[in-house]
C-alpha positions in Angstrom: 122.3 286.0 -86.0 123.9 288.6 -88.4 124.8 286.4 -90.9 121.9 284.6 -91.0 119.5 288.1 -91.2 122.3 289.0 -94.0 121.8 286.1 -95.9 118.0 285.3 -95.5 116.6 288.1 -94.8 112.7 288.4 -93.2 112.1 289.5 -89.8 115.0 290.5 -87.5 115.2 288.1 -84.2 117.2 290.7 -82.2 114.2 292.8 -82.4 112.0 290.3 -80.2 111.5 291.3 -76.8 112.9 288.0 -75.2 115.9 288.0 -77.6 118.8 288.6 -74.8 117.5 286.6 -72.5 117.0 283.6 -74.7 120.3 283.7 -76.4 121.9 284.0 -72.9 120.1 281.4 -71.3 120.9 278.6 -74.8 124.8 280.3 -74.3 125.0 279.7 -70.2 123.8 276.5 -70.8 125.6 275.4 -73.5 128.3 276.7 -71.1 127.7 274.7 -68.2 127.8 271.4 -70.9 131.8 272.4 -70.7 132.2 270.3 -68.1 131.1 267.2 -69.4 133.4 264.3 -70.9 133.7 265.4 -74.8 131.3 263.2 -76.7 128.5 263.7 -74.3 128.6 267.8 -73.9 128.9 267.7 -77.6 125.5 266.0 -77.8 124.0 267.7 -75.3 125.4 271.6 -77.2 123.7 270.2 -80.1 120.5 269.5 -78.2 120.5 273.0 -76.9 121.4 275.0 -79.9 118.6 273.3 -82.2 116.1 273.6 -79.4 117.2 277.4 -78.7 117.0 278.0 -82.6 113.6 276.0 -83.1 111.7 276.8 -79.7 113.3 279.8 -78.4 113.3 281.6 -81.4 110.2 280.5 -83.1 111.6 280.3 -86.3 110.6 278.3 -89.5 112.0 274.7 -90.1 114.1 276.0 -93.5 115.8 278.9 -91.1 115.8 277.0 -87.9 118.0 274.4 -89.9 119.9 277.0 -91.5 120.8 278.7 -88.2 121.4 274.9 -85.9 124.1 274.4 -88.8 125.4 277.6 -88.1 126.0 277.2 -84.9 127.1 273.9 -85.3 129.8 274.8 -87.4 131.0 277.3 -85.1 130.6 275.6 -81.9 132.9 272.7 -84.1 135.8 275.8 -84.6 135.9 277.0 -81.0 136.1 273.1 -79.8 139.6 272.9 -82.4 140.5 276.3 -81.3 140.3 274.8 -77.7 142.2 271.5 -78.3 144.7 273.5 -80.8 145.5 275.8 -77.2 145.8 273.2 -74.9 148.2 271.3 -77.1 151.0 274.0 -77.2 
């Protein structure tokens, strides 16, 4: 979210009132997606983050893309990270 409000600017989503519980709800569930087989919990984290970013957050299409790519991106790192760690 700090990148994105560094970037693009306009109203600050941390200052909503429903902000920590929404980003902690999209996070446990993306978490609880961990335990699926590999190509279908990657589906289903995409699923979640775009309808987190879109629905939960209320944003515009432009920023709501900007911020699913985002997050897609990183979710992509951590999943390498992972497979990098369980290959030593």
């Amino acid at each position: 979210m700090a990148l994105l409000q560094t970037f693009l600017g306009g109203p600050d989503l941390r200052q909503q009132p429903r902000f920590l519980l929404m980003s902690a709800e999209a996070a446990g569930l993306v978490a609880l997606f961990g335990f699926m087989p590999i190509g279908l919990r990657w589906l289903m984290t995409l699923a979640a983050w775009f309808m987190a970013a879109r629905f939960f957050f209320e944003m515009p299409w432009p920023k709501t893309m900007l911020l699913f790519l985002v997050l897609v991106v990183l979710t992509y790192i951590s999943d390498l990270a992972i497979l990098g760690a369980l290959c030593l």
